[in-house]
C-alpha positions in Angstrom: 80.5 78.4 17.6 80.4 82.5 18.1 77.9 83.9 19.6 76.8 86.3 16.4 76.9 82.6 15.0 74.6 81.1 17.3 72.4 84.1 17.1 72.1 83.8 13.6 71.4 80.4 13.4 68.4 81.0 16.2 67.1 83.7 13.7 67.4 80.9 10.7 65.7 78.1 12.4 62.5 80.5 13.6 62.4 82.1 10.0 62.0 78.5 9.0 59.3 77.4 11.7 57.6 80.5 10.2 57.7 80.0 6.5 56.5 76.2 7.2 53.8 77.1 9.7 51.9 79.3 6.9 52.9 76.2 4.4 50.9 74.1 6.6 47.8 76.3 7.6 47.4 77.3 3.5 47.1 73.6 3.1 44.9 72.4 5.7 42.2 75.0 4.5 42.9 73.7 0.5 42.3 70.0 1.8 39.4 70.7 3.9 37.9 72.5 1.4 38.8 69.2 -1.2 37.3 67.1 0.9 34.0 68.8 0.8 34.1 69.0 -3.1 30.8 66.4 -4.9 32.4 63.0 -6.0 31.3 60.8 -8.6 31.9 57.3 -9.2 32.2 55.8 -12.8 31.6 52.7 -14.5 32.7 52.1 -17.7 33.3 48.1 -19.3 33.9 48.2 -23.1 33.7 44.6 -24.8 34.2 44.9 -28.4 32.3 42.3 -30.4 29.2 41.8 -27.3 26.0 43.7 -27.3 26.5 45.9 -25.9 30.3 47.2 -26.4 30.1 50.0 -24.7 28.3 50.5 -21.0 28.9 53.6 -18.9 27.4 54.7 -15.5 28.0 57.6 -13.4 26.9 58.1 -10.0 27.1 61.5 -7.6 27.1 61.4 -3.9 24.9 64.2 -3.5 22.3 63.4 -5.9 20.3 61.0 -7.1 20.3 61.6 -10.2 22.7 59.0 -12.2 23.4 59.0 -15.9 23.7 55.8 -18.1 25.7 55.7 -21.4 24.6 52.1 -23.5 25.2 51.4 -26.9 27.3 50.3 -29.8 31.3 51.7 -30.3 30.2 52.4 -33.6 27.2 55.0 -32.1 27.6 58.3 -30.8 27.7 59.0 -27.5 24.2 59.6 -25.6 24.3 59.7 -22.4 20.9 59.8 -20.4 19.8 60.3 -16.8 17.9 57.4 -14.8 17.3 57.4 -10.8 18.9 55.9 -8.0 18.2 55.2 -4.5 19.8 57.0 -1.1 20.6 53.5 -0.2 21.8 52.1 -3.0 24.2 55.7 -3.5 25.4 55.2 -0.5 26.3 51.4 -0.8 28.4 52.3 -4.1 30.0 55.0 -2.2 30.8 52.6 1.1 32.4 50.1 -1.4 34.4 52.9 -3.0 35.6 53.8 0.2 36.6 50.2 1.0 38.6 50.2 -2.2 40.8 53.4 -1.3 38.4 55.4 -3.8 40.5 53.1 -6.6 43.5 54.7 -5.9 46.6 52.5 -6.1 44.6 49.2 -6.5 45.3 46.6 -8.7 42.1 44.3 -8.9 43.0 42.3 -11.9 43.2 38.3 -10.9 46.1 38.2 -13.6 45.5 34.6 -14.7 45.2 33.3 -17.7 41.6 33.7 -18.5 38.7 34.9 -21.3 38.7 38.1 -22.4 35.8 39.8 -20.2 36.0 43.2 -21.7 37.8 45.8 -19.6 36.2 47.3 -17.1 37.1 50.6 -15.3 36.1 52.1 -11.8 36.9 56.0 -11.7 36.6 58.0 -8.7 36.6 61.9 -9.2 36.6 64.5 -7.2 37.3 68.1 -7.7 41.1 67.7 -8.8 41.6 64.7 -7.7 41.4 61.3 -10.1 41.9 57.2 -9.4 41.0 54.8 -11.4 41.6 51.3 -12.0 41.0 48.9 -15.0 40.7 45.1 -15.2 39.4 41.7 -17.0 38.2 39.7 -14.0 38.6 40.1 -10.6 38.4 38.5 -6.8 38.4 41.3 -4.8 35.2 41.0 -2.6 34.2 44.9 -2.7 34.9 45.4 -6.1 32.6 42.5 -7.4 30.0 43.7 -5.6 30.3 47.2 -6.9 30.8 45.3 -10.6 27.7 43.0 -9.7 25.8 46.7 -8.8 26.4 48.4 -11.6 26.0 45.5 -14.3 22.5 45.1 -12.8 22.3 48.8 -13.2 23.2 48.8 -16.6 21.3 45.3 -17.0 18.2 47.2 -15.8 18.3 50.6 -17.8 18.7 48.2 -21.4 15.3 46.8 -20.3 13.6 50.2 -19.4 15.3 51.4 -23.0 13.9 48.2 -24.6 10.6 48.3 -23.6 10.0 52.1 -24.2 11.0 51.3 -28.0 9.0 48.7 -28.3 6.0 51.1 -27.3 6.7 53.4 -29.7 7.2 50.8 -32.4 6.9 47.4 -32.3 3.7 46.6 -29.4 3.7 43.2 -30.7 7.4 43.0 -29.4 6.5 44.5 -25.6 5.5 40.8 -24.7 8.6 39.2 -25.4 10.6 42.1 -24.1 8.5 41.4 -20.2 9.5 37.6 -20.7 13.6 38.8 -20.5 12.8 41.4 -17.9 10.7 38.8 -16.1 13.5 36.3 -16.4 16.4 38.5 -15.4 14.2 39.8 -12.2 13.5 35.8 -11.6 17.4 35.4 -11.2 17.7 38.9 -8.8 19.9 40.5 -11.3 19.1 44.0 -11.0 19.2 46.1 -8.3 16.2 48.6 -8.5 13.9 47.0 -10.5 10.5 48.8 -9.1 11.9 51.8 -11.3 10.4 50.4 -14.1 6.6 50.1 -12.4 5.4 53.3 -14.0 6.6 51.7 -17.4 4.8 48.7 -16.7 1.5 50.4 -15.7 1.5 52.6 -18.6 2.0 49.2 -20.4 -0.8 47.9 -18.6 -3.5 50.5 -19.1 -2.5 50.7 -22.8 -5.3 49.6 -24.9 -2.7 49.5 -28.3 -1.4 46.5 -26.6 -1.7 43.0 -26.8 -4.1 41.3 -23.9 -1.2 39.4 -22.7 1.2 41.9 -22.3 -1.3 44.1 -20.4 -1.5 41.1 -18.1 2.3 40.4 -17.7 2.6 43.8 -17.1 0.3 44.3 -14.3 1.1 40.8 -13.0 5.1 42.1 -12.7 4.0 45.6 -11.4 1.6 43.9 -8.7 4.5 41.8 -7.6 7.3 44.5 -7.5 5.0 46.5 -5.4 4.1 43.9 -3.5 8.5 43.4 -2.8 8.9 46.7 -1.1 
């Protein structure tokens, strides 16, 4: 090779470490600042022909302040906002994380089984979207992360049903305590001292059967008392 060859080629090759050096330092900045962007983790199962069909939850990391989405597939869409715990955020988060933030992961047992209803896990943050769908699954961090957010969801239906029965059917409020009571028996929900301001409005509410004052203050006293 000539010298005004090998000179040329020296002049290539730094052009290139140049044009590459300032590819690399604009995207370090761009996935620094991506990383610092709010995420949100989503729930969503859809079951045609249960009750409910349709049962969406939606989590921030740097909020507490969740959002709930229960109904028929026939009803509009209504989502509301309930409240969640710094440790209970950051448990959905950790299991997230141990799940790659969904990306890639196939947690579907792919046997032969009953139709569950499909449920999806979503990760989002700024740009960036995973998700994953599936019927039933083994995967030790994602069925805990299903088990949290059906008790979630479990435990939001029960704060939706006994407001309504407040407002119109009071006779109803006591059966409505015996399922809550019975699901809190079994430990299904994860949070369920969110509903003791519901149950000691219930309490103190004359309008209400004696009984279902009592159950109610019995169930507060005994959430309280679980701290």
């Amino acid at each position: 090779m000539s010298r005004a060859h090998k000179a040329l080629a020296r002049v290539l090759f730094a052009g290139a470490v140049v044009f590459f050096s300032g590819l690399i330092s604009l995207s370090v900045p761009a996935a620094c600042a991506q990383s610092g962007q709010d995420a949100k983790v989503t729930f969503r199962r859809v079951f045609q022909g249960s009750s409910p069909e349709f049962i969406e939850l939606t989590v921030r990391d740097n909020s507490n302040s969740a959002t709930y989405d229960i109904r028929q597939l026939d009803e509009d869409a209504s989502a509301a906002p309930f409240e969640v715990s710094d440790s209970l955020r950051a448990k959905i988060f950790a299991l997230a994380g141990e799940l790659n933030h969904f990306q890639g992961q196939d947690l579907d047992v792919h046997r032969k089984i009953a139709n569950l209803g499909e449920k999806t896990f979503r990760w989002e943050q700024g740009a960036v979207t995973h998700e994953t769908k599936f019927n039933y699954t083994l995967n030790s961090s994602a069925s805990q992360l299903l088990q949290i957010f059906e008790g979630l969801a479990r435990q939001q239906e029960h704060y939706a049903l006994l407001t309504r029965r407040m407002r119109y059917d009071r006779l109803g409020i006591n059966d409505a305590l015996l399922q809550f009571e019975s699901d809190l028996n079994r430990g299904l929900m994860p949070e369920p001292k969110r509903l003791v301001p519901l149950l000691d409005q219930i309490s103190s509410d004359p309008r209400v059967v004696d009984i279902a004052r009592q159950r109610a203050r019995s169930l507060a006293d005994r959430l309280r008392r679980n701290n």
